[in-house]
C-alpha positions in Angstrom: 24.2 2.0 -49.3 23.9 -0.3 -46.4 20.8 -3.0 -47.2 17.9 -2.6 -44.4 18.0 -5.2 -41.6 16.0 -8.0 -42.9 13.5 -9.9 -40.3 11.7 -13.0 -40.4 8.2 -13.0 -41.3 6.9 -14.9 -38.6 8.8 -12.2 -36.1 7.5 -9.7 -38.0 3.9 -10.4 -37.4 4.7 -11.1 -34.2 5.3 -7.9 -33.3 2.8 -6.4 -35.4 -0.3 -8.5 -33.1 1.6 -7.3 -30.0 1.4 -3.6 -31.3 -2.5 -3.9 -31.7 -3.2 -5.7 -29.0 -0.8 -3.0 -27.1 -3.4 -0.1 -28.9 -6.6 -2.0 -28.3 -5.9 -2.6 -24.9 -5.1 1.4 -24.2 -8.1 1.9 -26.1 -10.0 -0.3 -23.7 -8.7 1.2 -20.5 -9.9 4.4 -21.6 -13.3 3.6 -22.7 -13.9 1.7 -19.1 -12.0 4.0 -17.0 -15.1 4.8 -14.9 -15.0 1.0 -13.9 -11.4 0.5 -13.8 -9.9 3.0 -12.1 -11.4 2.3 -8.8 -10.7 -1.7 -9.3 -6.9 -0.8 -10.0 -7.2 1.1 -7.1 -8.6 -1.8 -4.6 -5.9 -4.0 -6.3 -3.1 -1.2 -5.2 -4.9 -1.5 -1.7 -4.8 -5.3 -1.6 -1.3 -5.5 -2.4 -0.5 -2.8 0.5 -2.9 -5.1 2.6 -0.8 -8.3 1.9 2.3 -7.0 1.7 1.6 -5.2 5.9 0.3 -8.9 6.5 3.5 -10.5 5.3 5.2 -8.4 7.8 3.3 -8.5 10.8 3.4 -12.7 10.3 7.6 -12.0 10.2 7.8 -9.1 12.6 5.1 -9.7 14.9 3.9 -12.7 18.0 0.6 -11.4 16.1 -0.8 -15.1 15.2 -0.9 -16.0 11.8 -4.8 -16.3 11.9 -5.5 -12.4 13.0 -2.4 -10.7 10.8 -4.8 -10.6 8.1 -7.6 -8.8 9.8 -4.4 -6.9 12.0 -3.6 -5.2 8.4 -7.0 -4.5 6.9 -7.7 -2.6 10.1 -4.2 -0.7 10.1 -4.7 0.3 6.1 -8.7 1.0 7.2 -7.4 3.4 9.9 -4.5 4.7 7.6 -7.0 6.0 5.0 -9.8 7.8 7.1 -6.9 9.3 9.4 -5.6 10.7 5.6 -8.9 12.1 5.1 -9.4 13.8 8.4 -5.8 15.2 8.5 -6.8 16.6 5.0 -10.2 17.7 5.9 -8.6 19.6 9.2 -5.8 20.7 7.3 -8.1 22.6 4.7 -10.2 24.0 7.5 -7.8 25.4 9.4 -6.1 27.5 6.7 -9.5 28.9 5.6 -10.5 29.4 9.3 -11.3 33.1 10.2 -9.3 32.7 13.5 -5.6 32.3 11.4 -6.5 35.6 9.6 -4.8 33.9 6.6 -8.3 34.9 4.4 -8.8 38.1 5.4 -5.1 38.5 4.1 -5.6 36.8 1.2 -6.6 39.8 -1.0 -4.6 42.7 0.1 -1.5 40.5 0.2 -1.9 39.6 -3.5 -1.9 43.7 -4.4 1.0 43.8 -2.4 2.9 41.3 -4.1 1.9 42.7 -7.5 3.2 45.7 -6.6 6.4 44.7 -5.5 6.9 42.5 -8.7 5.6 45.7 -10.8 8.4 47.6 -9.8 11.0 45.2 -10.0 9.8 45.0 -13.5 9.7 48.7 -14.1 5.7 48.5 -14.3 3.8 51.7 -13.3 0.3 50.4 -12.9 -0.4 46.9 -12.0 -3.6 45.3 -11.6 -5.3 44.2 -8.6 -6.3 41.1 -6.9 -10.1 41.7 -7.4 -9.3 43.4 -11.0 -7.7 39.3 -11.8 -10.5 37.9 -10.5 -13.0 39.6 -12.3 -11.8 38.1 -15.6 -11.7 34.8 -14.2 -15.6 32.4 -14.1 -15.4 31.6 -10.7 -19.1 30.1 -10.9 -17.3 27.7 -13.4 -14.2 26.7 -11.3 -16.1 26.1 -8.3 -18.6 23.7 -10.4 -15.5 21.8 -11.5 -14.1 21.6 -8.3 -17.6 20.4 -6.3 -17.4 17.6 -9.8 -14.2 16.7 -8.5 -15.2 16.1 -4.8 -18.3 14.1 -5.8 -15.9 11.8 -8.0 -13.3 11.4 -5.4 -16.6 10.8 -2.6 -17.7 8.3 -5.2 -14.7 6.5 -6.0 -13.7 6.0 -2.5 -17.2 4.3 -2.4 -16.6 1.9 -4.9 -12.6 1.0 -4.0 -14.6 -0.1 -0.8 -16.8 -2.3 -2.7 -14.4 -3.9 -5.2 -11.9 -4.5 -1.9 -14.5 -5.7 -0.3 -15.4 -8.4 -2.8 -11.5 -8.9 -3.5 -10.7 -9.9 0.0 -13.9 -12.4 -0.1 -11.9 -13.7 -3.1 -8.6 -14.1 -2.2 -9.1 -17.4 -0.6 -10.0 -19.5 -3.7 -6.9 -17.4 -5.8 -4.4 -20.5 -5.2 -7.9 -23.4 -6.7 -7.8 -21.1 -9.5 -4.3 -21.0 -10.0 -4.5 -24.8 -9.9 -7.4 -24.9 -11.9 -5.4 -22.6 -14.7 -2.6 -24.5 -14.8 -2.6 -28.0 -13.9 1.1 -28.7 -14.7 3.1 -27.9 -11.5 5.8 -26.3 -14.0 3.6 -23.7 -15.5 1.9 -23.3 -12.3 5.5 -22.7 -10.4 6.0 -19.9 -13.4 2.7 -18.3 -13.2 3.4 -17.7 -9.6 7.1 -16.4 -10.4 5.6 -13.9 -12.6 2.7 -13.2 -10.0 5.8 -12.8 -7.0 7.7 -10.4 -9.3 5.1 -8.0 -10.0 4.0 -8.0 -6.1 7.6 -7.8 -5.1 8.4 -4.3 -7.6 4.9 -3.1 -6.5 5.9 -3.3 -2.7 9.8 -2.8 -3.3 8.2 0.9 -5.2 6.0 1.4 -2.1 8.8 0.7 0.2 11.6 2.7 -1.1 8.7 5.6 -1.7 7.1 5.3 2.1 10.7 5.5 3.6 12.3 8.5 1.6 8.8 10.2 1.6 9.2 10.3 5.6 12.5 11.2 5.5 11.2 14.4 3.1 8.9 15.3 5.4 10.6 15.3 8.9 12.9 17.4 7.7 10.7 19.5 5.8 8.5 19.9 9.1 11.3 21.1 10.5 11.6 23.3 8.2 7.9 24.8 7.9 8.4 24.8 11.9 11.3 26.7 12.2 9.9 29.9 10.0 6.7 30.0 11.3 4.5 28.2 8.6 0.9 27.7 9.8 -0.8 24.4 9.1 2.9 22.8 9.1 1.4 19.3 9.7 -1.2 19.9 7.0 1.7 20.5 4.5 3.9 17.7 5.7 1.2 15.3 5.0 0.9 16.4 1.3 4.1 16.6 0.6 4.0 12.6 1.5 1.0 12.0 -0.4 2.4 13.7 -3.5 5.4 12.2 -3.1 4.0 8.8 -4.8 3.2 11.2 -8.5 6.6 11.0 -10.2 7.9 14.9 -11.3 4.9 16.6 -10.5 5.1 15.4 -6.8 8.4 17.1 -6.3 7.4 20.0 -7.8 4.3 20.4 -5.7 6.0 19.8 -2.6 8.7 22.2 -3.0 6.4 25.0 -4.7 3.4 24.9 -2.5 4.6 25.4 1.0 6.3 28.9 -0.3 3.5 30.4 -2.1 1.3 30.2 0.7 4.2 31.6 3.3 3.8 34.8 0.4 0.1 34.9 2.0 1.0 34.4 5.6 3.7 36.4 5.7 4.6 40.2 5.1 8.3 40.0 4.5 9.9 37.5 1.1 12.5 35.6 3.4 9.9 32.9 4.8 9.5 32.1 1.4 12.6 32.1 0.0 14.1 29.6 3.1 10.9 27.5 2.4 11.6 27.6 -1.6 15.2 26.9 -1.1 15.3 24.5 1.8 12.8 22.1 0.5 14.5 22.7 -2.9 17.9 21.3 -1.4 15.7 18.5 0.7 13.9 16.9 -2.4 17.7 17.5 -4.3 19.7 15.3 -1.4 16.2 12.5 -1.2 16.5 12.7 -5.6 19.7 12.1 -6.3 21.5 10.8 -3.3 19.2 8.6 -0.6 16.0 7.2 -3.6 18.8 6.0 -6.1 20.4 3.9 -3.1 17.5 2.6 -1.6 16.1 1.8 -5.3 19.3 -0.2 -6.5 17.9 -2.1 -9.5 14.1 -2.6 -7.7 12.4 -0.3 -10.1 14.7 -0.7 -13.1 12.8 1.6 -14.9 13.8 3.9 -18.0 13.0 7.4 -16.7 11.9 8.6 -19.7 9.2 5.9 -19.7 8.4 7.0 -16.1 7.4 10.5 -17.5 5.6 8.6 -20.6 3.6 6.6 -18.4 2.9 9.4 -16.3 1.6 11.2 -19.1 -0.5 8.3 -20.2 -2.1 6.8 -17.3 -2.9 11.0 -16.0 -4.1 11.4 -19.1 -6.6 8.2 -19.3 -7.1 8.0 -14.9 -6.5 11.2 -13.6 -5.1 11.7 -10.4 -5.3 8.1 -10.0 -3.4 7.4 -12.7 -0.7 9.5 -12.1 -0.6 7.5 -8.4 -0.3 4.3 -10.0 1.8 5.2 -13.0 4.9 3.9 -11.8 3.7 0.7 -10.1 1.5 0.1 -13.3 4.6 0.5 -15.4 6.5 -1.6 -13.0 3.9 -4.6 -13.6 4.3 -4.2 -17.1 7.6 -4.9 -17.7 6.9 -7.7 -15.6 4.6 -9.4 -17.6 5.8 -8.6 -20.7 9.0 -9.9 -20.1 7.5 -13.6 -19.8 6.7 -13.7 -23.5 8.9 -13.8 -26.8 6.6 -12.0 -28.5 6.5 -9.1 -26.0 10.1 -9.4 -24.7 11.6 -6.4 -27.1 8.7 -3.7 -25.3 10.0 -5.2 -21.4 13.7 -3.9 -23.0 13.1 -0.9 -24.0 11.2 -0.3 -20.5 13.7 -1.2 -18.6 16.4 0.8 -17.4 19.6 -1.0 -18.4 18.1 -3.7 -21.0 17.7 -6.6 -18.7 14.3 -6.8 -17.6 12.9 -9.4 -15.3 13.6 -12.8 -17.4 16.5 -13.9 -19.7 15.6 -14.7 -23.5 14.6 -18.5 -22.7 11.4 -18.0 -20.3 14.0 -18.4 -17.5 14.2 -16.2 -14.2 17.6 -14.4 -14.3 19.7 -14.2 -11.4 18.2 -12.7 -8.7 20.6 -9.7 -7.8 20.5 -7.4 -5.1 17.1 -5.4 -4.0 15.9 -3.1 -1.1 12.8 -4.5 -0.6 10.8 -4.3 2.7 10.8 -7.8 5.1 8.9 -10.9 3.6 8.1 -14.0 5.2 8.7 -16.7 3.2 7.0 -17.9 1.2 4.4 -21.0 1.9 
């Protein structure tokens, strides 16, 4: 019988304190994830912020001075033109003028009828027989819950970006203050540059595809007829950023509610097979390209971390799960004691640094335009 693989003690312990310190801090995340989840959020809005800035400073005869306030107003903008287009979007499915809602019921029944007899069943129920056994009072609750959160968190992601951007001028006295050696400083801010750079690389490579997804899946919507095509595009971007269930979203939603506009199948099944074949192409042929090795990333820890962070964040969480994971691997990386969990996060077993502290050979990534770096 093969002995077991013997380890040193002090390794051993090593990785033991990283475990615990890995469970606490999960444990701590959860307990304060009424305060935390909108702060990660303000923090995912100041790296979009800076990262906009960085380009308008390369791209741009914008001076230097105004690119700051140039991309606070852009991502401003951005975010209350998201909430009207949603806000519109809703309202104009549920408006009495589309007919969609006065539809809604008696194209159920016909649907259940349909599928009855494809299934060889005599007596199906109805639409209002379903929704009898369902506590409407109860969903509605959860769903006006729901609004208030999201009304509230936006509030305070305001307030924490607010006080971040007041901030971010003394970040580089701190950074001195931390570390007065100009070695450990230049580290810190390798580490610091890495993290920003696979945050904006994941935004980047997620921003482009997601518009490529969505022209052609206007198109699409357009061509048969959808109603509300431009609400539809712009949540198929949005959920474009939540790893899995995005995709499924996108290519599930658009056809169920063609059922309900719609009395013939087809409009649904070119909807359920064109976007189908769109997010297949974006998958597996255009995202893997424009990744390269930007988010090297384990996809099986990509579904973990979805799991996790959805589980302890919510919608939130499944939005930053990737970037979050991203930053992890990152940091962890930098330490010996820590190195083994960047590994087995990674996606080929060589994350971010080599065994000695050192940055590994930079290799090729497809990350948006930077200016260089002061």
């Amino acid at each position: 019988m093969k002995p077991p693989i013997s380890l040193p003690t002090s390794s051993v312990a090593r990785n033991a304190l990283v475990a615990i310190a890995v469970v606490a801090a999960g444990a701590a995340v959860y307990w304060l994830r009424d305060i935390l989840t909108p702060l990660a959020m303000a923090i995912f809005l100041l790296i979009m912020i800076d990262g906009v800035k960085r380009f308008i400073e390369a791209r741009t005869r914008i001076p230097q001075r105004f690119a700051g306030a140039a991309a606070l107003i852009l991502i401003v903008l951005l975010f209350f033109a998201s909430i009207a287009v949603i806000v519109n979007g809703a309202a104009g499915f549920f408006d009495e003028a589309t007919g969609v809602t006065s539809r809604i019921g008696p194209r159920i029944d016909q649907i259940l009828v349909d599928g009855g007899r494809i299934l060889g069943i005599e007596t199906v129920p109805t639409a209002a027989e379903l929704m009898t056994q369902l506590d409407i009072r109860s969903y509605l609750a959860d769903a006006a819950l729901q609004a208030q959160g999201v009304l509230t968190g936006a509030f305070f992601v305001m307030i924490y970006l607010a006080f971040l951007l007041a901030s971010q001028s003394g970040f580089r006295r701190k950074i001195v203050g931390m570390f007065p050696d100009r070695t450990a400083r230049g580290e810190a801010l390798e580490v610091f540059q890495r993290v920003r750079g696979g945050v904006e690389g994941y935004l980047w490579v997620q921003t482009v595809t997601g518009a490529m997804i969505c022209a052609a899946a206007w198109l699409l919507m357009r061509a048969v007829g959808l109603q509300n095509a431009e609400f539809w595009t712009f949540v198929i971007f949005i959920v474009g950023f939540i790893p899995v269930l995005g995709g499924a979203v996108a290519g599930l939603a658009p056809p169920l509610f063609a059922l309900v506009q719609f009395e013939t199948y087809w409009q649904a099944a070119v909807l359920l097979i064109g976007l189908q074949t769109i997010l297949f192409i974006s998958g597996n042929l255009i995202q893997p390209r424009m990744q390269g090795d930007n988010q090297n990333i384990d996809p099986v820890v990509v579904l973990l971390a979805l799991a996790f962070w959805g589980k302890i964040w919510g919608v939130v969480g499944m939005f930053l799960s990737t970037p979050l994971a991203v930053m992890a691997m990152a940091i962890l990386a930098e330490f010996k004691g820590s190195r083994w969990m960047a590994i087995l996060l990674s996606g080929d077993g060589e994350p971010y640094a080599d065994e000695e502290g050192e940055a590994k050979p930079v290799r090729r990534r497809v990350n948006p335009p930077q200016a260089k770096a002061d």
